[in-house]
C-alpha positions in Angstrom: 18.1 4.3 3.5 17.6 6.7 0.6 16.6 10.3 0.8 13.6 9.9 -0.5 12.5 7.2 2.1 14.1 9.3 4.4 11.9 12.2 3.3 8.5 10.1 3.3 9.3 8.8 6.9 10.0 12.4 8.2 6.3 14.0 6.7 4.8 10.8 7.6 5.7 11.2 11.5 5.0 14.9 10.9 1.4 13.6 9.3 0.5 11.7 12.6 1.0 14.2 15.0 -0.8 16.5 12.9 -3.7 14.1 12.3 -5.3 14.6 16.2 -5.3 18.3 15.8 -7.4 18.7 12.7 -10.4 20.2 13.4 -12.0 18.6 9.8 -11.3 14.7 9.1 -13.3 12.2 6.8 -12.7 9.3 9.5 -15.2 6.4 7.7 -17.6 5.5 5.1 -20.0 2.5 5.0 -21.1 1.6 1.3 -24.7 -1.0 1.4 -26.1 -1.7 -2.2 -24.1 0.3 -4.7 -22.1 -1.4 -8.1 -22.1 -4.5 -6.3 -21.2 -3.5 -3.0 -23.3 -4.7 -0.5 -22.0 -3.6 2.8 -18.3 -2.3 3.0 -16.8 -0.1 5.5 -13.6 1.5 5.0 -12.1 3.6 7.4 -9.2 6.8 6.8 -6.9 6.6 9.7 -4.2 9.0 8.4 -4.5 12.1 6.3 -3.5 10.6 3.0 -4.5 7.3 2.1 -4.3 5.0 -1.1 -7.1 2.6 -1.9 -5.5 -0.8 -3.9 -7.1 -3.7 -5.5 -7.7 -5.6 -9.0 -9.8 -4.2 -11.5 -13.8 -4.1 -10.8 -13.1 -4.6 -6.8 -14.5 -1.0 -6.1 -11.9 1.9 -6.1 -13.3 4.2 -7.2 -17.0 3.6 -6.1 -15.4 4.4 -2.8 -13.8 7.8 -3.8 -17.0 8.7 -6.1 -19.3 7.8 -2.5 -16.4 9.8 -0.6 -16.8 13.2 -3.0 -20.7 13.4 -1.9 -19.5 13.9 1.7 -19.3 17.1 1.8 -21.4 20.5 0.3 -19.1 22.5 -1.7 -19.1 26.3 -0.5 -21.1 26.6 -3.9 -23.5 24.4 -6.0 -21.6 24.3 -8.6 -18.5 23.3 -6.4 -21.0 20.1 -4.9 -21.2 16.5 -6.5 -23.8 14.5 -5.0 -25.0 10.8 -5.6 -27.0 11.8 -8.4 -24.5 13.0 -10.3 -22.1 10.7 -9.8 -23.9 7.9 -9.4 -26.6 8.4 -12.9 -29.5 5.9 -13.9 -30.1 4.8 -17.3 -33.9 5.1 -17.5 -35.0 5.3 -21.2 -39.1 6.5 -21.4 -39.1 4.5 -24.4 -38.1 0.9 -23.3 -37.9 0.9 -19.5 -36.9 -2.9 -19.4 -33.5 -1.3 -20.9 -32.9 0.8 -17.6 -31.3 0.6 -14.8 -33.1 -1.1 -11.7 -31.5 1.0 -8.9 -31.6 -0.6 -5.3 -32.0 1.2 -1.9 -28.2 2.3 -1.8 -27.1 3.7 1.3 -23.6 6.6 1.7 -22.8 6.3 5.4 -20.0 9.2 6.7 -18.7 9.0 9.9 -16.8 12.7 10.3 -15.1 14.9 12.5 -16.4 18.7 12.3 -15.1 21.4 14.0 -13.7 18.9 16.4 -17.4 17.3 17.4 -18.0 13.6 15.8 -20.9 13.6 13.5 -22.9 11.2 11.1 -24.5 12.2 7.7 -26.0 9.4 5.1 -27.3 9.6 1.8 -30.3 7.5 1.2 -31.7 6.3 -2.2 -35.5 6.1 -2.4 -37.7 5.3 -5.5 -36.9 8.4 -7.4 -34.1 10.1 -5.7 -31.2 10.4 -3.2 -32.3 12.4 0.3 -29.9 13.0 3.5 -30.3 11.9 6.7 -28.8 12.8 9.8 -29.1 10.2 12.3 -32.1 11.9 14.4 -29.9 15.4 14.9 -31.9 18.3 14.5 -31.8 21.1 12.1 -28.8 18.4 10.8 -26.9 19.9 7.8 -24.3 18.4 5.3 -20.7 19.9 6.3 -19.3 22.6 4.2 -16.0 21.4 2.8 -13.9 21.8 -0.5 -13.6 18.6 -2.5 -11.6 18.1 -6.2 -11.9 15.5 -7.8 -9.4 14.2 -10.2 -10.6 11.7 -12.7 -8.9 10.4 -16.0 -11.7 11.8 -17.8 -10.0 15.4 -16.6 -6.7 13.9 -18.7 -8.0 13.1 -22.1 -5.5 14.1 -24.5 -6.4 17.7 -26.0 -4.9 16.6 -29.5 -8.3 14.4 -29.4 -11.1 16.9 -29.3 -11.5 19.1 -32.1 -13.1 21.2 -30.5 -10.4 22.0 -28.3 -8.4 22.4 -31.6 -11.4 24.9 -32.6 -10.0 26.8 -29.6 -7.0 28.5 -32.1 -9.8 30.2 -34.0 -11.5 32.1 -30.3 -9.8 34.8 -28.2 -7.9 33.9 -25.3 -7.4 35.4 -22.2 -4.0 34.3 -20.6 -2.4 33.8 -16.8 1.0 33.3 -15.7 0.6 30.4 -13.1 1.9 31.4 -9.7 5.6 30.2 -9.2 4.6 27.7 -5.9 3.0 26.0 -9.2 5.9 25.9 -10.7 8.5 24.7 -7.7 5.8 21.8 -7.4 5.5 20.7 -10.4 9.7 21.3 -11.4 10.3 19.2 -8.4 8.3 16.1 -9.2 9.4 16.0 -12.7 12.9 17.7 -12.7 12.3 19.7 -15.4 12.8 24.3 -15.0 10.5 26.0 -16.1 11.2 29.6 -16.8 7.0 30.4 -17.2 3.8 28.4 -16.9 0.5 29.6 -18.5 -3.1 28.7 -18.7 -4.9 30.3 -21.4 -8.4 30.1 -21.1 -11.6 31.1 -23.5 -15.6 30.6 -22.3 -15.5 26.9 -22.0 -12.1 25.4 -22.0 -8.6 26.3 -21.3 -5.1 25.2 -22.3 -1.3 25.1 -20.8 1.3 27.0 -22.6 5.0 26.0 -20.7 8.4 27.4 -21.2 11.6 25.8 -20.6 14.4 27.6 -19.3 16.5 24.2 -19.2 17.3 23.5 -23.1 20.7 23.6 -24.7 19.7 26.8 -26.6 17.0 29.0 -26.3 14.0 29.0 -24.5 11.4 26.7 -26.2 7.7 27.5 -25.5 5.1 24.6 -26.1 1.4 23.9 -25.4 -0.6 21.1 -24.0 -0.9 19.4 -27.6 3.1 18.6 -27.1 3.4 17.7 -23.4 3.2 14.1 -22.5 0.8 12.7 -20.1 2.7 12.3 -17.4 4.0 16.3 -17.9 0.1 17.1 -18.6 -1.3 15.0 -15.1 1.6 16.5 -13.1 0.9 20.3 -14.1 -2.5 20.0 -14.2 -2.8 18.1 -10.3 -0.2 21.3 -9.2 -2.6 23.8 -10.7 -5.5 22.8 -9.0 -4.1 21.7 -5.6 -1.1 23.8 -4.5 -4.1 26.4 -3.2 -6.2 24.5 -1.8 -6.7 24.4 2.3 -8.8 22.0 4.6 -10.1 20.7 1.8 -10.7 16.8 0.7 -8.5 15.7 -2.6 -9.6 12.9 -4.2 -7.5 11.3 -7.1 -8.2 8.3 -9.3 -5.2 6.1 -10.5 -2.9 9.0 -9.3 0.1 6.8 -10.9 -1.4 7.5 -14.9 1.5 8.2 -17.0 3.9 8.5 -14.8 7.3 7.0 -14.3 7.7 4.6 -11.0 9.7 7.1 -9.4 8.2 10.3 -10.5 4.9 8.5 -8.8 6.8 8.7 -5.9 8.3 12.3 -6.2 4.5 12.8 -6.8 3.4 11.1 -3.4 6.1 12.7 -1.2 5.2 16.3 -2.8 1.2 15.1 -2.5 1.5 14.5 1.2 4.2 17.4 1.8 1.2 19.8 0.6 -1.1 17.7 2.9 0.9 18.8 5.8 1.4 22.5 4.8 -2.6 23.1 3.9 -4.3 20.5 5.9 -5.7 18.6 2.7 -7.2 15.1 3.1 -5.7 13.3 0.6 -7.6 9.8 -0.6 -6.2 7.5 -3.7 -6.7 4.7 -6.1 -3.9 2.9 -7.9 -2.4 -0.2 -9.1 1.0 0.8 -8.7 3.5 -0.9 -5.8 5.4 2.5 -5.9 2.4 4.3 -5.2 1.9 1.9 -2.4 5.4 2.2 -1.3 4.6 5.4 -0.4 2.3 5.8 2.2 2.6 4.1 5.7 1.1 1.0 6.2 -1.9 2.4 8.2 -2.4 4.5 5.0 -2.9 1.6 2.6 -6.7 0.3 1.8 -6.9 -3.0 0.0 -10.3 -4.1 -1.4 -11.1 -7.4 -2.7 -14.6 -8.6 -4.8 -16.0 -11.9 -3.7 -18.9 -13.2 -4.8 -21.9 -10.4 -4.0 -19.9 -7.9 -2.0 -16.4 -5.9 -1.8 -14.2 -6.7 1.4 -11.8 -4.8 2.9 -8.4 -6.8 3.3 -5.4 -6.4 6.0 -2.7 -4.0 4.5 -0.6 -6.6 2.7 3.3 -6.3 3.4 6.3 -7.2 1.8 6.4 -10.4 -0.6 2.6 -10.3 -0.8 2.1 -6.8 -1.9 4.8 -7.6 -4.5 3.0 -10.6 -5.6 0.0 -9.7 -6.4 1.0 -6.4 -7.7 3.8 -7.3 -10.2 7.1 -6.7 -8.5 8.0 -10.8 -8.4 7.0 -12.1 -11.9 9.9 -13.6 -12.2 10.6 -14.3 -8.7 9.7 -17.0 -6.0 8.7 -15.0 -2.8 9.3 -16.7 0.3 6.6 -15.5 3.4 7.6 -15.7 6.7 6.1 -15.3 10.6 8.5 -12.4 11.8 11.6 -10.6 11.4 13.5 -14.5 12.9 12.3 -16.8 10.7 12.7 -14.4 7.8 16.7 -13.7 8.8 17.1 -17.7 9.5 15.9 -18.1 5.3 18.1 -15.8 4.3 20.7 -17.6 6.2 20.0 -20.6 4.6 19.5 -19.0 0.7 23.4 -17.3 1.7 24.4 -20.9 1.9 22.5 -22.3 -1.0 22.6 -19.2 -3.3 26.5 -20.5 -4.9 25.4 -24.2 -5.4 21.8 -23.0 -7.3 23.4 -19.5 -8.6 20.8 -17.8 -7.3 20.9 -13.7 -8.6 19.4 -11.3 -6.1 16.5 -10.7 -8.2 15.5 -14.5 -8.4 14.1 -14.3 -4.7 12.2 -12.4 -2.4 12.0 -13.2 1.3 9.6 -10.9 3.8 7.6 -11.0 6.3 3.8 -10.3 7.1 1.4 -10.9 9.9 1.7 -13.8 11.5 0.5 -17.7 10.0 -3.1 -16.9 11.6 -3.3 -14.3 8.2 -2.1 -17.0 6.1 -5.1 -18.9 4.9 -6.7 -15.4 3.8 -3.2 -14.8 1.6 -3.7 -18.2 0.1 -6.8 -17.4 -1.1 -6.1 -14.2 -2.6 -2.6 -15.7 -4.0 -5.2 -18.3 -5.7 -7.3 -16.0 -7.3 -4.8 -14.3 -9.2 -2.7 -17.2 -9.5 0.2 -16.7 -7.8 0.7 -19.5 -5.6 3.2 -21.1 -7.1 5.2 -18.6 -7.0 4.9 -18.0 -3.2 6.7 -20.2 -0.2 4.8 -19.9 3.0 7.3 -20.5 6.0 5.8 -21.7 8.9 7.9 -21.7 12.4 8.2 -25.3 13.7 4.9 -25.4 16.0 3.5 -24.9 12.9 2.5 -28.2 11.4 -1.2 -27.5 11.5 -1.2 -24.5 10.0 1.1 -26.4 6.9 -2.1 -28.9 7.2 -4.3 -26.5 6.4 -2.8 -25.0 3.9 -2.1 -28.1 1.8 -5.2 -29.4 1.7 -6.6 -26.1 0.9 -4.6 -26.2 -2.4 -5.8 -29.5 -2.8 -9.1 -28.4 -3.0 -8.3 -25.3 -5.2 -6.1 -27.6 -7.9 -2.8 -25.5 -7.4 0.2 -26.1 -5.3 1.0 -24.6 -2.2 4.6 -24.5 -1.3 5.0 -24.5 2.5 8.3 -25.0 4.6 8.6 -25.6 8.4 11.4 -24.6 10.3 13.3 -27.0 12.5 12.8 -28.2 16.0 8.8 -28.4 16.3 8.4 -25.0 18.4 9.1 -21.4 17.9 12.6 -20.2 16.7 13.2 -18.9 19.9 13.4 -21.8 22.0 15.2 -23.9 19.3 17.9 -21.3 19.1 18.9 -21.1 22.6 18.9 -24.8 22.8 21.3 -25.1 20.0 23.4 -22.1 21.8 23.8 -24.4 24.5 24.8 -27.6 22.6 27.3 -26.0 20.5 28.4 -22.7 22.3 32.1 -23.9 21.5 31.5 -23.4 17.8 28.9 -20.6 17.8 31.0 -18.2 20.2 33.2 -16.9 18.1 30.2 -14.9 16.3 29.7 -13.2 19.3 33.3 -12.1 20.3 33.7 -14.9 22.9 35.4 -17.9 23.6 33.3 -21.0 24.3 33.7 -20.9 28.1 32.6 -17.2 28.3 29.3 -18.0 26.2 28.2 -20.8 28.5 29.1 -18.3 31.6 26.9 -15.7 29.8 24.0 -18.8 29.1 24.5 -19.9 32.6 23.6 -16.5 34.1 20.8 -15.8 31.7 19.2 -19.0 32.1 19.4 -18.3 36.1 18.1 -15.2 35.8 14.9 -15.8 34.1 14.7 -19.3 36.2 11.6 -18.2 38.0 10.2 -16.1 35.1 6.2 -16.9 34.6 6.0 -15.8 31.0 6.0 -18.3 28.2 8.9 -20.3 27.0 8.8 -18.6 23.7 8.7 -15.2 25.4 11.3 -16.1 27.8 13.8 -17.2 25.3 13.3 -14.3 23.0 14.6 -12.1 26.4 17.3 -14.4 26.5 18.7 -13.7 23.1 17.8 -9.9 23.2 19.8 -9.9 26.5 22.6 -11.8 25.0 22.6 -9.8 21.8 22.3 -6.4 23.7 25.5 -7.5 25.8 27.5 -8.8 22.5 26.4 -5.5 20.8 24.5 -8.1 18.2 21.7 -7.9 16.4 19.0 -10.9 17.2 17.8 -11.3 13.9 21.6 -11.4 12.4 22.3 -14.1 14.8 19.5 -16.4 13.5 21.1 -16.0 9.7 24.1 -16.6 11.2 22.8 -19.5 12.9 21.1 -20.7 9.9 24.0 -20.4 7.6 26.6 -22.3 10.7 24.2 -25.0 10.9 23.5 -25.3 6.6 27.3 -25.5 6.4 28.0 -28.2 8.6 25.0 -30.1 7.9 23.6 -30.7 11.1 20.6 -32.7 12.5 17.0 -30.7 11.1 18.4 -28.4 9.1 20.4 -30.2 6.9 17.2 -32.0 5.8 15.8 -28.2 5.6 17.8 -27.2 3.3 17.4 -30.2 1.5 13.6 -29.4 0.9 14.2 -25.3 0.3 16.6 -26.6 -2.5 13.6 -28.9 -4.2 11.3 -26.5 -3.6 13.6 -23.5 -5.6 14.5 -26.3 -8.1 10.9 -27.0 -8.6 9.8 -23.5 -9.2 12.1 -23.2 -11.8 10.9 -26.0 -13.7 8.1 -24.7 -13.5 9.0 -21.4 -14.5 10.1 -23.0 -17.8 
């Protein structure tokens, strides 16, 4: 584990407990009839979340919707609908205009620990609040920044920024926590950060104290935009409290790592000032860095945006670049994924497989299968993907075939030996071959059937499933052998590969077509 996973894990857990004590918490939204929305609900279970999705599937018509939530503690401080949400209605041509629809902003909050509802309704000429029935009903009173791309354009662009050399400036040190935040994310010391500001506009002046020689002083014109979208976040967040932070594509110029030096400092300032902190990106390193509670996927189809499971492993790095040049193998659980790695540690010589060439993980379960078909399909990426169903799983493989049959791409699918669950299989294979599996447990054949015996008589009169009851088996044995379960199933499938026995030499068989036919494929 690295320190920076190490990091995130420790303010995530520190996050969670946090979480049930905040007095002030965006907890849901409901979107009906807005940019091709037509109902979507989206819920914020933990206190920084990242929305994700292709282009045009609604981002940031979420985090626009979420910055009306709230009143600002001025006017100027308040976006609302209207303003973020403008009609094009010429006078002169009105079939030119806009033909708005009767959108709906639902927020479900918490507020000084009470649950409330607030909703913004659009009418014939203009957006009005509702409040569910609740008397003398007011919006809540909150902070909200948000940070669009707009707030990035380069300065070197607009002359009349330029113009700004010719006004008189008045100019601020920025406070040093400034500084430590935005020196951390991007590893560069700063001796001084300034913000020089006329009527209208303002511009950063830095100083670096680490250079070879002097100091060297630069403006805004000569940062790059991932210096400029780092300073410029730090300046406006590091004093902010209880407040809601939204941030479109928080990942804009920045390196993959220094996204996630951003996201661990982001939800470290979370913690210390109780900010709600909500996110759009495209990036997997943004993703990487937020629980999976924490991660929002949207999807267009058809008339309406839906909300899909938080996609794990192989299909998070499928559809968001991470496997171009990979074939990604999907499995049940943490068993079937350790028995294909087993079996790729016996094939991976013979096909001179690099480690780069394949990725094998794990997701939800096959009932969440046909649903990653059809997003693989849509940006497709099915062949590139192996779906790996346990051996119970033929109709599941049925269905899946024939849906890409239907959808003119191929579905790669593999079944694991011995028609049932892993589970079972394994234990029966313990017993027909304890003699030449023992030895990966520290015992001698005889002792591994003793230990078998016993196990088997003690869950004799167990009432649970077969499946359920083996998996205690091989927990018990592993706990007893100081052995990890899943280690013994790559074991297994590795033992079994090498000596080419009964289902699984014809397994491996069809995993090395199917990684021979990818390839072709691949050109």
């Amino acid at each position: 584990m690295t320190a920076l996973t190490k990091n995130l894990q420790q303010v995530w857990e520190q996050l969670r407990s946090q979480k049930a004590a905040r007095p002030d918490f965006l907890d849901q939204v409901r979107i009906q009839r807005l940019r091709g929305i037509t109902d979507l609900r989206v819920t914020f279970p933990f206190p920084v979340c990242v929305l994700a999705g292709a282009n045009g599937c609604g981002k940031s018509t979420v985090l626009f919707a979420l910055a009306s939530a709230y009143r600002g503690p001025t006017v100027a401080e308040t976006f609302t609908p209207a303003k973020l949400f403008p009609d094009f209605r010429p006078k002169t041509d009105a079939a030119l205009g806009d033909q708005p629809e009767a959108a709906e902003l639902e927020f479900s909050y918490t507020v000084g620990g009470q649950s409330l509802l607030m909703a913004w309704k659009r009418g014939k000429s203009k957006w009005n609040r509702s409040f569910f029935g609740r008397k003398r009903g007011t919006q809540p009173i909150r902070s909200v920044y948000l940070h669009t791309l707009a707030k990035l354009t380069n300065p070197s662009e607009l002359r009349s920024v330029i113009q700004l050399a010719q006004r008189k400036f008045e100019s601020n040190e920025i406070d040093a926590s400034n500084i430590a935040f935005a020196q951390r994310i991007l590893g560069l010391h700063y001796a001084h950060l300034m913000v020089a500001r006329d009527r209208r506009r303002d511009l950063l002046v830095a100083e670096r104290a680490d250079t070879a020689d002097a100091p060297v002083r630069y403006s805004e014109f000569h940062m790059s935009a991932g210096e400029r979208a780092v300073i410029r976040l730090s300046v406006r967040l590091s004093k902010q409290t209880d407040a809601l932070v939204l941030v479109d594509e928080v990942e804009a110029g920045l390196h993959p790592l220094v996204q996630q030096m951003l996201m661990l400092e982001l939800q470290r300032l979370a913690l210390r000032n109780h900010l709600q902190i909500i996110c759009t990106t495209h990036s997997p390193a943004v993703l990487d860095t937020v629980p999976m509670e924490a991660r929002v996927f949207l999807e267009r189809v058809s008339t309406n945006v839906v909300r899909r499971e938080a996609y794990r492993d192989v299909i998070q790095k499928a559809l968001y670049g991470r496997s171009q040049n990979a074939l990604s193998f999907l499995c049940e659980d943490e068993e079937s994924e350790a028995f294909i790695r087993g079996l790729l540690d016996h094939l991976g010589p013979k096909l001179d497989l690099l480690q780069n060439d394949i990725e094998v993980g794990r997701n939800t379960g096959k009932d969440q299968y046909p649903a990653h078909l059809e997003t693989l399909a849509r940006f497709r990426k099915l062949a590139d993907v192996v779906f790996v169903v346990d051996g119970d799983g033929e109709p599941v493989q049925k269905q899946l075939e024939h849906r890409g049959t239907e959808l003119g791409q191929p579905v790669r699918v593999l079944r694991l030996p011995g028609g049932q669950p892993p589970e079972p299989w394994a234990w029966g294979v313990l017993q027909r071959e304890s003699d030449q599996l023992a030895g990966w447990f520290g015992l001698d054949g005889a002792a591994l059937r003793t230990k078998l015996k016993t196990l088997d008589d003690l869950y004799s009169n167990a009432a649970d499933k077969p499946t359920a009851i083996a998996k205690n088996k091989l927990h018990s044995l592993a706990e007893e052998t100081s052995r990890a379960t899943a280690e013994f199933f790559r074991y297994l499938a590795k033992h079994e590969a090498e000596h080419q026995a009964g289902e699984v030499f014809e397994l491996v068989n069809r995993l090395e077509d199917l990684v021979r036919d990818w390839r072709t494929s691949r050109g």
